[in-house]
C-alpha positions as CSV (number, residue, x, y, z in Angstrom):
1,X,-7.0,18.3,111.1
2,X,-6.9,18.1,107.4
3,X,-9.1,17.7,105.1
4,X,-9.9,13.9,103.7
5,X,-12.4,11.7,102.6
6,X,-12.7,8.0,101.6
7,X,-14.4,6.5,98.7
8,X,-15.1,2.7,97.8
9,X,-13.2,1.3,95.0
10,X,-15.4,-1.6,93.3
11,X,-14.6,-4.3,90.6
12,X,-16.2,-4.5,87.2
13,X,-18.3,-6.6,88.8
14,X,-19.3,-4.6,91.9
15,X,-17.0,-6.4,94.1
16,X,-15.6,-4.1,97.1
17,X,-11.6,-3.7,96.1
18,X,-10.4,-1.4,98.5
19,X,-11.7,2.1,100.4
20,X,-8.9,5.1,99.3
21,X,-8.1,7.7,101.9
22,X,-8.0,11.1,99.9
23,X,-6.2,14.3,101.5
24,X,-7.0,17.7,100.3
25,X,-3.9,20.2,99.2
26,X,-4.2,23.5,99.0
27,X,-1.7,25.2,96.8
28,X,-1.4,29.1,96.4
29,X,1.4,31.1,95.2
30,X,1.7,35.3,94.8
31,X,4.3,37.9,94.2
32,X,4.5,41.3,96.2
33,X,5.7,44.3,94.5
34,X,5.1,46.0,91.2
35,X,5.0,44.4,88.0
36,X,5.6,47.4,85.8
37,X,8.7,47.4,83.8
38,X,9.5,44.1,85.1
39,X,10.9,44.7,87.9
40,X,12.4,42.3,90.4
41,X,9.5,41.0,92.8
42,X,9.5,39.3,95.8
43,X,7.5,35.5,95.3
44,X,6.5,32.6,97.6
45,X,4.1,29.5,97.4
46,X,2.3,28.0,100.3
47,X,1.4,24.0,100.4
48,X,-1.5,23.8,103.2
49,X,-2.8,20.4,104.3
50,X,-4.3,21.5,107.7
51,X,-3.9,23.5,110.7
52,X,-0.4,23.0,112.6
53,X,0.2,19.9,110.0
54,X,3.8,19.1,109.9
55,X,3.5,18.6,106.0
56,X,2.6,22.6,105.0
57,X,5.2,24.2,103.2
58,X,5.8,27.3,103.3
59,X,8.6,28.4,100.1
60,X,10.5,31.4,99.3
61,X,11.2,31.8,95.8
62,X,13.5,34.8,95.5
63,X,13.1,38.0,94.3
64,X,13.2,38.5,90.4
65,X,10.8,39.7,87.4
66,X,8.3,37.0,88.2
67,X,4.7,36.6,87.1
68,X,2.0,35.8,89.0
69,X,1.1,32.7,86.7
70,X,4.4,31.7,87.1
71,X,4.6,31.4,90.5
72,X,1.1,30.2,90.7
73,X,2.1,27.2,88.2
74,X,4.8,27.2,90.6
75,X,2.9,26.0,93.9
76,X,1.0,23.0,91.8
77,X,4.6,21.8,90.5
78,X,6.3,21.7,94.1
79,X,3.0,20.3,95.2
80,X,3.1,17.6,92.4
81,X,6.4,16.9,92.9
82,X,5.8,16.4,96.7
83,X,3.0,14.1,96.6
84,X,5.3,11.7,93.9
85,X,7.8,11.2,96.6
86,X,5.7,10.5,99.1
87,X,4.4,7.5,97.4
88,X,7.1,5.3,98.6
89,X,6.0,5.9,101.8
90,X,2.3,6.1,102.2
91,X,0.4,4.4,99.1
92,X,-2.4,3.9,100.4
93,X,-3.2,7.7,100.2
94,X,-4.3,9.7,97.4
95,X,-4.5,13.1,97.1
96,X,-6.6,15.8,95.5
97,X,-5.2,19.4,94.8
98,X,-6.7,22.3,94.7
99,X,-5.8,26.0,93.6
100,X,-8.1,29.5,93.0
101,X,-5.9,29.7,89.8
102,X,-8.0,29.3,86.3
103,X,-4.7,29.7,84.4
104,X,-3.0,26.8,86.3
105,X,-6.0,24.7,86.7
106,X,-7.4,25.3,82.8
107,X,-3.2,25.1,81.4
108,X,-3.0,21.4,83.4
109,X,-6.5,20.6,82.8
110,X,-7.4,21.5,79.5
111,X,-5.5,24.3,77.3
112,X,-2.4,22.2,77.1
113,X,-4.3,19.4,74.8
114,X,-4.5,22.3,72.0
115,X,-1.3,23.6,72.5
116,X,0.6,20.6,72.3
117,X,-1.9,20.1,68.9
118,X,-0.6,24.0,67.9
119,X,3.1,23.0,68.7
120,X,2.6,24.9,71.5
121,X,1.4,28.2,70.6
122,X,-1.5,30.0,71.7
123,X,-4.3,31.0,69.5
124,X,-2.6,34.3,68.8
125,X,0.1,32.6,67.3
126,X,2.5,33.0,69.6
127,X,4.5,30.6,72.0
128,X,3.1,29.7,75.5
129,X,4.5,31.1,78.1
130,X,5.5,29.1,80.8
131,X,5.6,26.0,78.6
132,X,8.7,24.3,80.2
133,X,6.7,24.5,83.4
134,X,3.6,23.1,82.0
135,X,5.5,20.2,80.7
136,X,7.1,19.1,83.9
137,X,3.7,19.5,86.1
138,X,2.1,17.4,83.3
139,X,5.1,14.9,83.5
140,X,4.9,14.4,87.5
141,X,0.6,14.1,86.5
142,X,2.0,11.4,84.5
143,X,4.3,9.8,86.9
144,X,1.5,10.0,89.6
145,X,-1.4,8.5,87.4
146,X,0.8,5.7,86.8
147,X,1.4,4.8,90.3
148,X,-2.5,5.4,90.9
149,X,-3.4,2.8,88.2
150,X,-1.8,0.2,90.3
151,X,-3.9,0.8,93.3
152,X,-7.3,1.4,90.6
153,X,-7.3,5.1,92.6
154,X,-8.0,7.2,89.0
155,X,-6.2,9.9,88.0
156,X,-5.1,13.0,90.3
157,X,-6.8,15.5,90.3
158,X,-6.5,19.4,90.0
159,X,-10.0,21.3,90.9
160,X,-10.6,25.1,90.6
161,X,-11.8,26.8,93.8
162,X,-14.7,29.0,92.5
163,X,-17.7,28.5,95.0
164,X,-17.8,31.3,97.8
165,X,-20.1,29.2,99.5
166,X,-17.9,26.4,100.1
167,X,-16.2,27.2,103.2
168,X,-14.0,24.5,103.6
169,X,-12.2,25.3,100.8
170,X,-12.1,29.0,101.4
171,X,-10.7,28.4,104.5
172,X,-7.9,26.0,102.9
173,X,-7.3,28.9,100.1
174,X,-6.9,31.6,102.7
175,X,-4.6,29.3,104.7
176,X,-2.3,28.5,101.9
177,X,-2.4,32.6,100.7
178,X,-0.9,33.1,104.8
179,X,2.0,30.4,103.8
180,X,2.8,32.8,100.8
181,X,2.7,35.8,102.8
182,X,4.8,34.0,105.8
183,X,7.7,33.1,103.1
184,X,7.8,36.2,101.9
185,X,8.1,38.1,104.7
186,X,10.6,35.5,106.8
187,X,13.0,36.2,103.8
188,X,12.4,39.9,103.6
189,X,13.4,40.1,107.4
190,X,16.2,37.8,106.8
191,X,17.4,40.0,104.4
192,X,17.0,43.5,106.5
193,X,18.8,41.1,109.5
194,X,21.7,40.5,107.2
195,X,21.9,44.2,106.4
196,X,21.7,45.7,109.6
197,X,24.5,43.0,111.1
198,X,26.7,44.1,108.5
199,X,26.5,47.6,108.8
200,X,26.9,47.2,112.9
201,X,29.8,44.9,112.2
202,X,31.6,47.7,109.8
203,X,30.6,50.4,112.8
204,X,32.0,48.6,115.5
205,X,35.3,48.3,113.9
206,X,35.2,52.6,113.1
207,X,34.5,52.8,116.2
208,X,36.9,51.0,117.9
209,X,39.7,52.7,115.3
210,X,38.4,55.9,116.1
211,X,39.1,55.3,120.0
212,X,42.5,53.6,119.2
213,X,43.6,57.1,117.6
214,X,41.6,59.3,119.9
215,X,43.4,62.0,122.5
């Protein structure tokens, strides 16, 4: 089942407006292999709403010098950009996300107001990495937060996973880290499948030319 909650929406003047259904998303994204001298790395995201729910996502993202706050950035984009389509067809639902990532949570949540004040560059000087990124999660914030003010359901939100002790979102974190692990590895096989039916395909035909000119 996944995760949701309900909370009242009142008037100005108390009045009962409407009760919002909120689901839970659990984003995570990782790379696997070794980051020294950039080299190409194998990266997925996983999208976890609840156990055997048909909305999970589970994303391959290739294999090339990625970072892990890339791809981390990554999973709250695809997430973002999910739940913005899926207002046309369920507006009555709001939804919270939620990632174990302080650089995505504190870029989309609070850095980015001094960076866009610093022209975007970091208190080092230099430019922000990821930036393009940033901007188009925090446009699709702003896309959602617009269609939210006409159903009075707030802004979205994007909370840190930091507490052990809750268990609920432990559980969600550890789900979406499995998604991550599950693209990864369905691509990896993929890949050695490929392999492996090509170099059969190129045996079969030595072979069958070694038997056409055999005595």
């Amino acid at each position: 089942m996944p995760e949701v909650y309900y909370t009242n929406i009142v008037g100005d003047n108390g009045e009962f407006l409407n009760s919002v259904r909120t689901d839970v998303v659990y984003v995570n994204g990782a790379c696997r292999g070794h980051a020294k001298n950039y080299q190409p790395r194998h990266a997925g995201l996983g999208i976890y709403l609840g156990e055997n729910d048909i909305r999970n996502k589970s994303i391959y993202l290739g294999n090339a010098d990625y970072t892990n706050q890339y791809v981390e950035l990554m999973a709250v984009y695809e997430s973002l950009k999910w739940i913005s389509q899926l207002w046309a067809l369920f507006p009555n639902v709001k939804h919270t996300i939620r990632t174990d990532s302080k650089y995505a949570f504190k870029s989309l949540t609070k850095w980015f107001h001094k960076w866009q004040r610093n022209g975007w560059r970091n208190s080092h000087g230099m430019q922000v990495p990821n930036r393009r990124l940033i901007n188009d999660c925090l446009k699709h914030m702003n896309d959602i937060n617009k269609k939210y003010a006409t159903m009075c359901y707030g802004d979205i939100e994007i909370q840190l996973i930091d507490n052990e002790e809750d268990q609920l979102s432990v559980d969600g974190n550890k789900h979406a880290y499995e998604l991550v692990q599950q693209a990864i590895d369905d691509s990896i096989e993929s890949d050695e499948e490929f392999e492996e039916d090509m170099y059969f395909d190129s045996s079969s035909d030595e072979d069958s030319d070694s038997h056409r000119y055999s005595y």
